[in-house]
N, CA and C atoms of all chains as a GROMACS GRO file, in nm:
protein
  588
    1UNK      N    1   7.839   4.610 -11.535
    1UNK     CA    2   7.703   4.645 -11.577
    1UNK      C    3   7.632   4.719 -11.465
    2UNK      N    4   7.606   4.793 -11.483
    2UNK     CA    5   7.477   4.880 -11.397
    2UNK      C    6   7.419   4.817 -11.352
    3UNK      N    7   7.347   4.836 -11.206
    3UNK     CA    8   7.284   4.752 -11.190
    3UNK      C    9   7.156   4.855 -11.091
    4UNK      N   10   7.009   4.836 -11.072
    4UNK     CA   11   6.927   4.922 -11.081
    4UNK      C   12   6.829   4.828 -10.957
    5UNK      N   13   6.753   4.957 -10.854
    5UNK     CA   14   6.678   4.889 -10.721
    5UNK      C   15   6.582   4.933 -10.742
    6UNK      N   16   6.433   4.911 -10.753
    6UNK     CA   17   6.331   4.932 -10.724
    6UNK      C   18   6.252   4.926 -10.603
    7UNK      N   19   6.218   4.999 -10.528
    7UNK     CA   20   6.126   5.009 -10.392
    7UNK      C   21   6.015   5.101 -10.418
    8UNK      N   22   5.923   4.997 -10.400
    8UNK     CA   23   5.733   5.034 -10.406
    8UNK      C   24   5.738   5.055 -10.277
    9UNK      N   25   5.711   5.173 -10.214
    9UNK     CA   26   5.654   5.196 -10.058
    9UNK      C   27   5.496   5.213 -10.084
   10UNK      N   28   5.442   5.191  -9.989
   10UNK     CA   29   5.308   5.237  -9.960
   10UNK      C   30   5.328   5.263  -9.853
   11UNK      N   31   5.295   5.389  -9.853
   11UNK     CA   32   5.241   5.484  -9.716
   11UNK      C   33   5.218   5.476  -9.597
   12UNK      N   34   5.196   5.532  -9.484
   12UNK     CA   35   5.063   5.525  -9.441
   12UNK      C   36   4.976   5.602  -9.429
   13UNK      N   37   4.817   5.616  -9.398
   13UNK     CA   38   4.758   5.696  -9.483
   13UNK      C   39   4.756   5.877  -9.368
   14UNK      N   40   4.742   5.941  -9.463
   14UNK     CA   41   4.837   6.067  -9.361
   14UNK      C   42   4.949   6.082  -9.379
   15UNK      N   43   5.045   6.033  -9.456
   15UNK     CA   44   5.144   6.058  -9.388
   15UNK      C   45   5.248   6.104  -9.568
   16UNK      N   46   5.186   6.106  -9.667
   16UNK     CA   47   5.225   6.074  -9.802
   16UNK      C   48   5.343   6.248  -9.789
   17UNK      N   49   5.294   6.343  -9.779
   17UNK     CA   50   5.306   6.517  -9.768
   17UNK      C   51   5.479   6.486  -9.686
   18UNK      N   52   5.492   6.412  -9.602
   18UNK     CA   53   5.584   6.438  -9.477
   18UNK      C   54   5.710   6.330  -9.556
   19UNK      N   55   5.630   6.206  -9.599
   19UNK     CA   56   5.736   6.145  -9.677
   19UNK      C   57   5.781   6.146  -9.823
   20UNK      N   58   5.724   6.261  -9.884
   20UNK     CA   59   5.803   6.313 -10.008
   20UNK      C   60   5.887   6.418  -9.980
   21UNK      N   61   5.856   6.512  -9.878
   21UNK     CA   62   5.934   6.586  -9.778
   21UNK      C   63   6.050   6.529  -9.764
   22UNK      N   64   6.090   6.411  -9.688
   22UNK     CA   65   6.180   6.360  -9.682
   22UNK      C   66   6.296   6.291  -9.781
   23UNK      N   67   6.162   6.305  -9.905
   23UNK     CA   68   6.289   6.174  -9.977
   23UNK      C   69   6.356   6.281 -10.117
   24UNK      N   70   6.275   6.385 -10.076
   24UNK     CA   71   6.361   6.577 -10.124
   24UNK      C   72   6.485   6.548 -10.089
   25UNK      N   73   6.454   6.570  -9.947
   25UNK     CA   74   6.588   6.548  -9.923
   25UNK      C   75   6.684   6.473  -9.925
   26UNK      N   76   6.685   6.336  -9.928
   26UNK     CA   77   6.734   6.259  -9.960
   26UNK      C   78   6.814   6.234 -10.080
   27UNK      N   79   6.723   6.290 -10.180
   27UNK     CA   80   6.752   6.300 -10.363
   27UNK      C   81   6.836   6.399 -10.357
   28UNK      N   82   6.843   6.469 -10.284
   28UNK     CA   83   6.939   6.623 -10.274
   28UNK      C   84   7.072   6.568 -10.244
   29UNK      N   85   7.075   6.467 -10.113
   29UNK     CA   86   7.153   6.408 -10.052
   29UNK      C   87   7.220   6.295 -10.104
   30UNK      N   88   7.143   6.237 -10.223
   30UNK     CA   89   7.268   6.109 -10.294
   30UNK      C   90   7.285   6.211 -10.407
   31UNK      N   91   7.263   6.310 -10.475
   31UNK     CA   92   7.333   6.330 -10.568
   31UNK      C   93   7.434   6.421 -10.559
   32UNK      N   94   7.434   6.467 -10.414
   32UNK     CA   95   7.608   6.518 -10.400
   32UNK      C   96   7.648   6.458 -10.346
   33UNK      N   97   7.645   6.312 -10.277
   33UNK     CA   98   7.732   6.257 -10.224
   33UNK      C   99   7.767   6.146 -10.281
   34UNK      N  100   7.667   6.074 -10.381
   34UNK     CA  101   7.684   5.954 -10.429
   34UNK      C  102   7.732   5.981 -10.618
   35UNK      N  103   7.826   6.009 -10.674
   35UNK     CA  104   7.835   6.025 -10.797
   35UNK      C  105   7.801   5.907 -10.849
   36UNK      N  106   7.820   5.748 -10.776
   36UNK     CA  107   7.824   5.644 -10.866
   36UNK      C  108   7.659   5.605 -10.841
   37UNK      N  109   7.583   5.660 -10.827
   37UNK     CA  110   7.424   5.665 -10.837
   37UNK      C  111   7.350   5.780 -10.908
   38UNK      N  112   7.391   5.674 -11.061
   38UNK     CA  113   7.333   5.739 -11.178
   38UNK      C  114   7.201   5.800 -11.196
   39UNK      N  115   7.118   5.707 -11.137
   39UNK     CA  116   6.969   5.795 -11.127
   39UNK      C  117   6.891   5.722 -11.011
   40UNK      N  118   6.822   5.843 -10.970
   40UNK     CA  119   6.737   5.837 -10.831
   40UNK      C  120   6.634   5.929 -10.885
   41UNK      N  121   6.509   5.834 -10.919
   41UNK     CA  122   6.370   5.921 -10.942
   41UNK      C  123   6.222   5.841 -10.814
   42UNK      N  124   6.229   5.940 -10.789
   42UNK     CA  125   6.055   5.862 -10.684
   42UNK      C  126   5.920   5.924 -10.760
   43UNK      N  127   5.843   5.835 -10.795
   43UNK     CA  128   5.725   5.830 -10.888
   43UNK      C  129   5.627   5.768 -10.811
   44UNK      N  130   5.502   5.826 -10.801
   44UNK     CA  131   5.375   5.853 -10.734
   44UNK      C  132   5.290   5.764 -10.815
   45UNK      N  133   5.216   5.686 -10.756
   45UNK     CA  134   5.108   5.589 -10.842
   45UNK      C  135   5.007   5.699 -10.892
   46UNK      N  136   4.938   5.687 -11.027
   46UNK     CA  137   4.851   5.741 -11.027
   46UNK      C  138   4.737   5.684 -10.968
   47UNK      N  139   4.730   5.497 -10.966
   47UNK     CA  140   4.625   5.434 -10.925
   47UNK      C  141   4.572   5.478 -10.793
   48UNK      N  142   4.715   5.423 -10.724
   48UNK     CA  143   4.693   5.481 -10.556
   48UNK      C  144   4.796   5.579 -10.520
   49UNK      N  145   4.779   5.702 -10.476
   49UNK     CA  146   4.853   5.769 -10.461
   49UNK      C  147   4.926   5.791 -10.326
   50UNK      N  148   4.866   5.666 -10.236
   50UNK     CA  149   4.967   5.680 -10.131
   50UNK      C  150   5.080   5.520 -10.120
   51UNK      N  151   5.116   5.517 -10.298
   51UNK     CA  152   5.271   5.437 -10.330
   51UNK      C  153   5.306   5.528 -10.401
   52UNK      N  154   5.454   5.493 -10.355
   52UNK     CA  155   5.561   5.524 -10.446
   52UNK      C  156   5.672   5.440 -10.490
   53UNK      N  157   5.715   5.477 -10.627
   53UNK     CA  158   5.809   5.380 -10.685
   53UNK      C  159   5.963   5.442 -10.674
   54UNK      N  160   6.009   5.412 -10.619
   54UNK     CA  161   6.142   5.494 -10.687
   54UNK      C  162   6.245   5.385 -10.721
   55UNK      N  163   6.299   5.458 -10.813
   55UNK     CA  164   6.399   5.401 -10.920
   55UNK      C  165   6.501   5.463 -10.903
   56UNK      N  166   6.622   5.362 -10.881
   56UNK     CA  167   6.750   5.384 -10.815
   56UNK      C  168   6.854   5.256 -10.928
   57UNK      N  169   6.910   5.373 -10.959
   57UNK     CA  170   7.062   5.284 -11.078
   57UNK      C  171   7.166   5.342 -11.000
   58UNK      N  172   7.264   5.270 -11.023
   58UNK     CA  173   7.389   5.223 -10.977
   58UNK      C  174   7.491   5.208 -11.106
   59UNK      N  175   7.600   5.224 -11.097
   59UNK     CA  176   7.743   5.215 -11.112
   59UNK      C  177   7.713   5.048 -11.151
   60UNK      N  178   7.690   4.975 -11.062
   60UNK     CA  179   7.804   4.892 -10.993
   60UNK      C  180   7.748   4.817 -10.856
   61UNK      N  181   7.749   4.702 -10.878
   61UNK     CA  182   7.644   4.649 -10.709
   61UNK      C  183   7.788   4.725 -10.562
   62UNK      N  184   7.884   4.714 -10.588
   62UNK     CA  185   7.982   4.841 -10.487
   62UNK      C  186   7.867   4.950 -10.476
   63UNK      N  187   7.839   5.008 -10.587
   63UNK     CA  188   7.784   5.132 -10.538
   63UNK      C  189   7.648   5.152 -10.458
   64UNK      N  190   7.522   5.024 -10.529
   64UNK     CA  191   7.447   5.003 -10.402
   64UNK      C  192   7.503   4.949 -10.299
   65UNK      N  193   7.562   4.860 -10.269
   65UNK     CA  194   7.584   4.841 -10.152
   65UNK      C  195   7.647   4.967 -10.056
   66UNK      N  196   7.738   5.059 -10.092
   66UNK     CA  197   7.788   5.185 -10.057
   66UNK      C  198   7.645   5.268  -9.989
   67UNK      N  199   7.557   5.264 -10.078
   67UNK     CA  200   7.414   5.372 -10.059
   67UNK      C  201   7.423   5.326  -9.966
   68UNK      N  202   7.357   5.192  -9.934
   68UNK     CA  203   7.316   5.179  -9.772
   68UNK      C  204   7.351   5.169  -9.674
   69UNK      N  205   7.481   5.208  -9.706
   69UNK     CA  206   7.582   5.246  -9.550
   69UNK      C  207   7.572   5.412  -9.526
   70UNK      N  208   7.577   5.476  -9.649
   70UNK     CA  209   7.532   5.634  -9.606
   70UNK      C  210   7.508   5.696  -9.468
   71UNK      N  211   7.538   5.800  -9.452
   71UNK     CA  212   7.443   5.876  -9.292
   71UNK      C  213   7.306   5.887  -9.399
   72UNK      N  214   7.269   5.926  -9.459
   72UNK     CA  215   7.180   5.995  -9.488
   72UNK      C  216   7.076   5.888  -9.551
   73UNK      N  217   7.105   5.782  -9.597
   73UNK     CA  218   7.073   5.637  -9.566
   73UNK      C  219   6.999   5.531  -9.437
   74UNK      N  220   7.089   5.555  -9.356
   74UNK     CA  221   7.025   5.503  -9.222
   74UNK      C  222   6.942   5.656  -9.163
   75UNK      N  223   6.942   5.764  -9.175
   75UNK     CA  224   6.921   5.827  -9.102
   75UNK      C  225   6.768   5.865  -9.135
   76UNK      N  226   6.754   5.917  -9.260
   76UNK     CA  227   6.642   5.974  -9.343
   76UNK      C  228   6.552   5.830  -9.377
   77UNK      N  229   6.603   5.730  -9.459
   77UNK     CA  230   6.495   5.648  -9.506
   77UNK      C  231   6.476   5.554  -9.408
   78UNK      N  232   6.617   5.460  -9.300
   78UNK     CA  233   6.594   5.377  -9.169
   78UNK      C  234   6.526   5.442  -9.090
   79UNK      N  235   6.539   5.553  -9.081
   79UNK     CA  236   6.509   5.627  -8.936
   79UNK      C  237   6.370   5.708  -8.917
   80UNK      N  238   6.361   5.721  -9.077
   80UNK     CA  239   6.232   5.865  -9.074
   80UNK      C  240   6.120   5.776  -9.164
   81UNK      N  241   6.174   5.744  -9.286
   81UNK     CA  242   6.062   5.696  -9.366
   81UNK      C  243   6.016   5.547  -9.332
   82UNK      N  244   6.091   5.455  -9.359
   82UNK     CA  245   6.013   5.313  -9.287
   82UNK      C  246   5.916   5.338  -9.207
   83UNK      N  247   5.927   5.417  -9.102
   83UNK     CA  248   5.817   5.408  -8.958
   83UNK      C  249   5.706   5.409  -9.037
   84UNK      N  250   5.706   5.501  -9.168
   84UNK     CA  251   5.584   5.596  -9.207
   84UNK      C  252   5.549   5.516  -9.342
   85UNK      N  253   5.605   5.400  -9.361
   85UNK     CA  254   5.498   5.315  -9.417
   85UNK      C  255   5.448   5.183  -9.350
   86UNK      N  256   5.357   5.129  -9.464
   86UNK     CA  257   5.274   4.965  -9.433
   86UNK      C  258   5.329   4.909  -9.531
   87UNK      N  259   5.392   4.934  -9.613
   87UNK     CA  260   5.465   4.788  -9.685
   87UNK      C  261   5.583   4.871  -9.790
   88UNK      N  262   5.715   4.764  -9.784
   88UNK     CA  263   5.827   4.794  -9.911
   88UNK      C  264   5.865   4.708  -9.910
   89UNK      N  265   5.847   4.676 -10.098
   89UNK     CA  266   5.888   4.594 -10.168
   89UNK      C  267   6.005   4.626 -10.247
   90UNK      N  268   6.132   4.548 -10.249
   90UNK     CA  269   6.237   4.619 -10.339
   90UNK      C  270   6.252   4.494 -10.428
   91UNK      N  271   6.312   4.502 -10.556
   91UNK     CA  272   6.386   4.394 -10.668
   91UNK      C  273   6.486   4.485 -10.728
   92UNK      N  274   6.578   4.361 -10.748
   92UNK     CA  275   6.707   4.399 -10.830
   92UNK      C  276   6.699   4.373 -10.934
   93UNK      N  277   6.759   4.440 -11.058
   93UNK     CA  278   6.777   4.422 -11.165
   93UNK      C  279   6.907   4.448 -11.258
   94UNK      N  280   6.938   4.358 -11.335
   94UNK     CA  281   7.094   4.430 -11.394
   94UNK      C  282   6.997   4.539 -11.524
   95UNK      N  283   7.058   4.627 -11.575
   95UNK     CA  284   7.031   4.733 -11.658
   95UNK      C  285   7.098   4.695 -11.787
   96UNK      N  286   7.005   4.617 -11.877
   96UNK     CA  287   7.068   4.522 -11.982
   96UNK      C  288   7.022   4.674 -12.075
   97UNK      N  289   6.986   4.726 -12.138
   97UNK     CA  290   6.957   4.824 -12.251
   97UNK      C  291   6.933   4.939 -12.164
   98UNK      N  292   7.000   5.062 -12.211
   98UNK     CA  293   7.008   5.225 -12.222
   98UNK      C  294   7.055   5.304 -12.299
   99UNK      N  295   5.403   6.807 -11.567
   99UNK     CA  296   5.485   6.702 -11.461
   99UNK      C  297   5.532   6.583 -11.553
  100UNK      N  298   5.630   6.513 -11.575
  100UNK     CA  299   5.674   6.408 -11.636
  100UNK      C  300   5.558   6.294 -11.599
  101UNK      N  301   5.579   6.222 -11.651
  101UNK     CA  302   5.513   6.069 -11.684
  101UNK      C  303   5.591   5.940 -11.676
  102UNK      N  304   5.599   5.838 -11.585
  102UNK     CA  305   5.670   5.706 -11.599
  102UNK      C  306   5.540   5.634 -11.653
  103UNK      N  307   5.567   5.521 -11.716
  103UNK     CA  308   5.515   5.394 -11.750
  103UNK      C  309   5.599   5.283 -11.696
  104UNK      N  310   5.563   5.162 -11.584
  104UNK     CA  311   5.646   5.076 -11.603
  104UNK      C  312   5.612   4.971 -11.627
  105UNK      N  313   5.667   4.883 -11.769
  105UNK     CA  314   5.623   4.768 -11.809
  105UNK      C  315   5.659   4.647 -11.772
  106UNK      N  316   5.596   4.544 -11.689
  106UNK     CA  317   5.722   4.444 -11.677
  106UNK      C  318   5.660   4.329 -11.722
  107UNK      N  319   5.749   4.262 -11.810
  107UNK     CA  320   5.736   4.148 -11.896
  107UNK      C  321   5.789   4.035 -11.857
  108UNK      N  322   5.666   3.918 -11.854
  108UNK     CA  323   5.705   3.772 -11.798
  108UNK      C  324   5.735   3.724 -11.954
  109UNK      N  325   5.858   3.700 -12.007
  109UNK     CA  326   5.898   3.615 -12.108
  109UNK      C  327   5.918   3.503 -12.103
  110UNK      N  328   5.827   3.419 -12.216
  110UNK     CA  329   5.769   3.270 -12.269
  110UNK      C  330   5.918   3.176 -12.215
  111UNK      N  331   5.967   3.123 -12.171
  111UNK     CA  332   6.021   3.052 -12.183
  111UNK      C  333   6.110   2.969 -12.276
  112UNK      N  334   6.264   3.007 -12.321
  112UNK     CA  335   6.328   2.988 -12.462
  112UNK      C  336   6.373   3.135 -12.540
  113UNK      N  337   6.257   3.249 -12.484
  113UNK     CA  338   6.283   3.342 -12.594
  113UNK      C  339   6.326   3.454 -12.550
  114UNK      N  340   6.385   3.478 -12.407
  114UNK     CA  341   6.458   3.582 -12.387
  114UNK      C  342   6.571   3.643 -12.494
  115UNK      N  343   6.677   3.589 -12.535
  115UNK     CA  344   6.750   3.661 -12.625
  115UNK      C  345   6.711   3.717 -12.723
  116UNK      N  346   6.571   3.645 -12.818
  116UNK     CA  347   6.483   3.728 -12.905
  116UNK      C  348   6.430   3.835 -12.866
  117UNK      N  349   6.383   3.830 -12.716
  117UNK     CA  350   6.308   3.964 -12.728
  117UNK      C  351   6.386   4.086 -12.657
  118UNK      N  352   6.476   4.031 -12.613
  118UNK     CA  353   6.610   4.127 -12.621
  118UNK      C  354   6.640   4.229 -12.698
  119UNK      N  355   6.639   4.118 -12.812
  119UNK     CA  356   6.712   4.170 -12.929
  119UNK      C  357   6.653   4.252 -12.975
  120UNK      N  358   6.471   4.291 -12.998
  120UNK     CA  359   6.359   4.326 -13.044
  120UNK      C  360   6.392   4.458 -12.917
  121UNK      N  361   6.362   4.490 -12.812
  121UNK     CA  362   6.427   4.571 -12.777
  121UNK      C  363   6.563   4.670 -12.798
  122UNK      N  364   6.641   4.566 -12.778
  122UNK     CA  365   6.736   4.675 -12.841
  122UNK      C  366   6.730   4.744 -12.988
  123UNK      N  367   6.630   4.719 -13.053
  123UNK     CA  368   6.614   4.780 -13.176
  123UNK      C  369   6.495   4.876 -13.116
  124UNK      N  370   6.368   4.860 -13.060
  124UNK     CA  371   6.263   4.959 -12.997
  124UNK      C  372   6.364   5.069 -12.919
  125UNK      N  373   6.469   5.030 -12.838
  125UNK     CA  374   6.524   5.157 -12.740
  125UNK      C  375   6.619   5.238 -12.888
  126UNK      N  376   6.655   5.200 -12.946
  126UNK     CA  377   6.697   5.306 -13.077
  126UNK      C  378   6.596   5.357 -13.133
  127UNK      N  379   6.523   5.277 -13.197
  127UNK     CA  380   6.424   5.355 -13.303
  127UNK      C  381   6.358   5.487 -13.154
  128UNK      N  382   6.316   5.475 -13.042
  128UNK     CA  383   6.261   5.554 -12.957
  128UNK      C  384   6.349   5.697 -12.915
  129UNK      N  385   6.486   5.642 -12.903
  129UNK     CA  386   6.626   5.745 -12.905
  129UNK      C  387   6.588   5.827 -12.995
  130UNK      N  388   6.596   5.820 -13.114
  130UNK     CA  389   6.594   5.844 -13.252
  130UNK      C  390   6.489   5.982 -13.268
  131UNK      N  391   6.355   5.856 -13.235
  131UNK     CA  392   6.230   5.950 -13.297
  131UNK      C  393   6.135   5.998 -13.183
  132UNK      N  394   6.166   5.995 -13.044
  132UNK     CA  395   6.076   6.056 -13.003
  132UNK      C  396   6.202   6.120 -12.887
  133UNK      N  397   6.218   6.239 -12.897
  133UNK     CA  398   6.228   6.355 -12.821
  133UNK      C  399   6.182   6.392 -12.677
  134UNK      N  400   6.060   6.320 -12.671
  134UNK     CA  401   6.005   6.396 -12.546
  134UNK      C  402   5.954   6.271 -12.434
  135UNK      N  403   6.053   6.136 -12.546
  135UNK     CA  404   6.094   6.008 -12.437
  135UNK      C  405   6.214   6.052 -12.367
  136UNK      N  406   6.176   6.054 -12.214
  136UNK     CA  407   6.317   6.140 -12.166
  136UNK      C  408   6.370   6.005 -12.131
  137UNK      N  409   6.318   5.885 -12.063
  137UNK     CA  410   6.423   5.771 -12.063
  137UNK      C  411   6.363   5.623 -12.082
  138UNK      N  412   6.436   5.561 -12.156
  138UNK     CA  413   6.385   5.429 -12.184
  138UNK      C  414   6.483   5.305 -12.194
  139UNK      N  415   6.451   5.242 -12.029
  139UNK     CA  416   6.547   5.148 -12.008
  139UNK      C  417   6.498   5.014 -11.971
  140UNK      N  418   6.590   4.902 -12.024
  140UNK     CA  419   6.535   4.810 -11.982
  140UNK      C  420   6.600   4.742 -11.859
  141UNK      N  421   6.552   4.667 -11.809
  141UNK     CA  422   6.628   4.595 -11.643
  141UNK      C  423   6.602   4.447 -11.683
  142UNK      N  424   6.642   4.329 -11.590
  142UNK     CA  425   6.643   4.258 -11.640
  142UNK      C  426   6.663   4.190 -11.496
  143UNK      N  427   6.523   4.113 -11.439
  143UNK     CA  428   6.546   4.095 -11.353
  143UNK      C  429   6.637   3.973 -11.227
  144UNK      N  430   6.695   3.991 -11.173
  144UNK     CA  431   6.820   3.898 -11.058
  144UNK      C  432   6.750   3.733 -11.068
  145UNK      N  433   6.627   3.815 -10.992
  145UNK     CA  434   6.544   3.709 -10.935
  145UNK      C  435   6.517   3.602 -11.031
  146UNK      N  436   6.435   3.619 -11.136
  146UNK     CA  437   6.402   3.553 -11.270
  146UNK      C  438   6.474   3.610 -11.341
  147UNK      N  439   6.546   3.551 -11.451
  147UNK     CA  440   6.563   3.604 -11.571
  147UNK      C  441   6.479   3.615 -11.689
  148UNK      N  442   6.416   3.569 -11.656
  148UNK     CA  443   6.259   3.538 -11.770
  148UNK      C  444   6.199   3.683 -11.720
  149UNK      N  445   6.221   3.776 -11.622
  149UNK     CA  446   6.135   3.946 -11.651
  149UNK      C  447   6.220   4.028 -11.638
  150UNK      N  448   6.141   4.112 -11.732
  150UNK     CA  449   6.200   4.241 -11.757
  150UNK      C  450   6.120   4.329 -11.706
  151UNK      N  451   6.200   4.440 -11.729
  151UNK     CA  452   6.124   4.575 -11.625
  151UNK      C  453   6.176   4.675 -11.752
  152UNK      N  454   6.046   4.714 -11.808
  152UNK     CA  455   6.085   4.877 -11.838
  152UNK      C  456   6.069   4.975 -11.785
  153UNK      N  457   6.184   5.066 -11.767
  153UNK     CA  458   6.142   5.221 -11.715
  153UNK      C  459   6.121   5.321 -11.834
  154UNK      N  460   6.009   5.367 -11.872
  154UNK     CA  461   6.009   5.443 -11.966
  154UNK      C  462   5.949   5.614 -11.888
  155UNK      N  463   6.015   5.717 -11.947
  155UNK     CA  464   5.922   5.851 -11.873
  155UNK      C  465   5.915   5.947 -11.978
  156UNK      N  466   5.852   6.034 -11.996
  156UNK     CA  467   5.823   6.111 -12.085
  156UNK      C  468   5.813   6.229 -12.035
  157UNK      N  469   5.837   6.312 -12.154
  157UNK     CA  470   5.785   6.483 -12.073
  157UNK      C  471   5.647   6.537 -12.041
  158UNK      N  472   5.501   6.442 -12.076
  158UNK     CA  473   5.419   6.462 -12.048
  158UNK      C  474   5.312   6.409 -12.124
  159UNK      N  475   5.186   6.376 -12.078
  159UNK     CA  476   5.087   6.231 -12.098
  159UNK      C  477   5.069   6.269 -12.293
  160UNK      N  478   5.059   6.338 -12.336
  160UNK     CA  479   5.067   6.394 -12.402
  160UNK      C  480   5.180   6.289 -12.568
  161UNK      N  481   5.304   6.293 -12.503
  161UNK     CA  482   5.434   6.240 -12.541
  161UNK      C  483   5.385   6.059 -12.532
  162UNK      N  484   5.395   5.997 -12.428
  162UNK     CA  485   5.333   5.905 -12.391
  162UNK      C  486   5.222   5.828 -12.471
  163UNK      N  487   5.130   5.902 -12.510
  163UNK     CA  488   5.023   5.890 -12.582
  163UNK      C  489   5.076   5.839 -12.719
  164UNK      N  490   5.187   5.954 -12.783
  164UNK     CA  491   5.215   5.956 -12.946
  164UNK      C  492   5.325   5.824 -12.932
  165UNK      N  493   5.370   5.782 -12.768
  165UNK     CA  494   5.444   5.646 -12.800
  165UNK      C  495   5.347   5.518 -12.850
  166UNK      N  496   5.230   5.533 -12.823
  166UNK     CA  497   5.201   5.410 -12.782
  166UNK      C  498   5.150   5.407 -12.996
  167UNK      N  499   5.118   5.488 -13.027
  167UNK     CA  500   5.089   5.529 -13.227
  167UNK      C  501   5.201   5.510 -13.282
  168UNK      N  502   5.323   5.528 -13.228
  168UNK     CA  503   5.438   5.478 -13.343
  168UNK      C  504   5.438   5.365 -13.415
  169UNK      N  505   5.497   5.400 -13.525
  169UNK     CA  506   5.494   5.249 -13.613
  169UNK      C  507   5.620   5.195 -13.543
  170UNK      N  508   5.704   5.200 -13.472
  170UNK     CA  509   5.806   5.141 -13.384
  170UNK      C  510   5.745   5.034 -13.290
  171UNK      N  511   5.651   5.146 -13.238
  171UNK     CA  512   5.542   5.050 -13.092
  171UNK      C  513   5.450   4.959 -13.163
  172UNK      N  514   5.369   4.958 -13.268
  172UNK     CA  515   5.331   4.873 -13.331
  172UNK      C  516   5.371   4.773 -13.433
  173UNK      N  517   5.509   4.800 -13.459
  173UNK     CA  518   5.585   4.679 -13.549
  173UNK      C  519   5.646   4.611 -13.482
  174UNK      N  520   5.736   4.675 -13.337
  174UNK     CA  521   5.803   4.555 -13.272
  174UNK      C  522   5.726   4.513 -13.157
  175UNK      N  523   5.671   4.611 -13.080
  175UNK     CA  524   5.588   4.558 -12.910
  175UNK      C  525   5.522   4.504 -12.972
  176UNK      N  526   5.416   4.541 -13.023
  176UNK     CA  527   5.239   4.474 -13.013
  176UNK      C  528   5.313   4.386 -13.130
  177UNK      N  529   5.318   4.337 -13.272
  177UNK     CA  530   5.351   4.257 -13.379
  177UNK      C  531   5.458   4.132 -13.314
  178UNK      N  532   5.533   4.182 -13.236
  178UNK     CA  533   5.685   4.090 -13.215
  178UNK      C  534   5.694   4.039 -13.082
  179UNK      N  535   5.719   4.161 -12.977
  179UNK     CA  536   5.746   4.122 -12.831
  179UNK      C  537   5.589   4.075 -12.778
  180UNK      N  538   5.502   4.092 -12.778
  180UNK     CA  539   5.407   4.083 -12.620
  180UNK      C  540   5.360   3.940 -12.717
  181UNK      N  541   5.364   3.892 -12.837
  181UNK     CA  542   5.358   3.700 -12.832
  181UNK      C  543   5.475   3.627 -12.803
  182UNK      N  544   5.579   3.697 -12.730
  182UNK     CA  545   5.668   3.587 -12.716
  182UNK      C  546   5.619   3.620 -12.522
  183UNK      N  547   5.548   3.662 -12.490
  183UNK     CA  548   5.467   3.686 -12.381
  183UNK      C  549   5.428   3.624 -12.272
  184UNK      N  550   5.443   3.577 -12.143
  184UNK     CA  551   5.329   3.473 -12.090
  184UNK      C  552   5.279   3.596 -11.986
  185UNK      N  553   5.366   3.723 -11.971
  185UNK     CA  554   5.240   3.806 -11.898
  185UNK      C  555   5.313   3.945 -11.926
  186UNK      N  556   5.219   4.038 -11.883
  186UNK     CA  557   5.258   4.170 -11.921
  186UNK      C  558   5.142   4.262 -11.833
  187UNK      N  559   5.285   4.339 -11.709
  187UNK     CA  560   5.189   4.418 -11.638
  187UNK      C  561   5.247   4.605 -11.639
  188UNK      N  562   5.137   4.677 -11.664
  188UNK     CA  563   5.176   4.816 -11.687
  188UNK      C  564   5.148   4.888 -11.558
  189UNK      N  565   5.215   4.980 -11.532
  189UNK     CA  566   5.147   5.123 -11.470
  189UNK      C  567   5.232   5.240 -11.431
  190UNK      N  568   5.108   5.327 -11.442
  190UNK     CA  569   5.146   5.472 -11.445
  190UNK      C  570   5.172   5.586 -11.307
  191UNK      N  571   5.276   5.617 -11.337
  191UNK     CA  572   5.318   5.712 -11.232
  191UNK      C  573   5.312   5.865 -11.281
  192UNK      N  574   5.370   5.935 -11.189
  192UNK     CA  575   5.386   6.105 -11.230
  192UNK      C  576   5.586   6.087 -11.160
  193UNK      N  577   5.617   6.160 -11.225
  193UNK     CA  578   5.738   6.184 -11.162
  193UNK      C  579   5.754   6.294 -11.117
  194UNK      N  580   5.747   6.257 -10.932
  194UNK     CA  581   5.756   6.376 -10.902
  194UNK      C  582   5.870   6.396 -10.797
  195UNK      N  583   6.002   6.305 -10.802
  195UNK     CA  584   6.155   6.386 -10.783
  195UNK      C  585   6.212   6.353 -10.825
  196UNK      N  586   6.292   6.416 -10.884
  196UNK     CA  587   6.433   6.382 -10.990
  196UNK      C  588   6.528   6.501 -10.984
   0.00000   0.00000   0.00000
């Protein structure tokens, strides 16, 4: 069964422009490297616009677990984006209906 | 710009497989008849099994709008699923990478 990650970042404030910048690239970066990561979308609160949601499905808990060994994994979201928020929240979910 | 909605449903206690089931009939009838639902999935969460997470996105607020008027959305959500209910929280994004 598929299985699907959710991470709410919030921002910090300033910094929203530099970290969608980044997670471009990133989205560029799992979908040629990761085939078994069916979908990767990052969605902007309308409430507050310095969160974001992104929605990340999987294969296969192999295949998340795979993501976060990535270069582009530790490098881009450990390395660049964390600094540049104040809070992430992630939950797992299996992907019962599609 | 696309549109997410995400719904996530605290289910009553006893009635998960019902409202399952009531779903998997809403994600067809939605397949079916609305076009400009670009995805509508349900998750099902690790942590609790009593919530669900919908990802629903559309091609624009527009689309979104004519979901919430279907006789689909009003015979099974509002009539069926949200009383087998003990909470129900929404919100709206823009999708802006995919």
């Amino acid at each position: 069964m598929a299985i699907v990650l959710t991470a709410k970042y919030t921002v910090k404030p300033g910094h929203i422009d530099e970290v969608l910048g980044l997670l471009r690239d990133m989205t560029a970066q799992v979908k040629t490297a990761e085939p078994c990561c069916t979908l990767y979308r990052v969605n902007r609160s309308r409430e507050n616009p310095d969160v974001l949601l992104l929605f990340e499905e999987y294969a296969d808990e192999a295949a998340l677990n795979a993501h976060r060994e990535t270069p582009h994994f530790k490098s881009i979201i450990e390395a660049q984006v964390v600094p540049l928020l104040d809070g992430r929240e992630r939950s797992i979910y299996d992907a019962v209906i599609s």
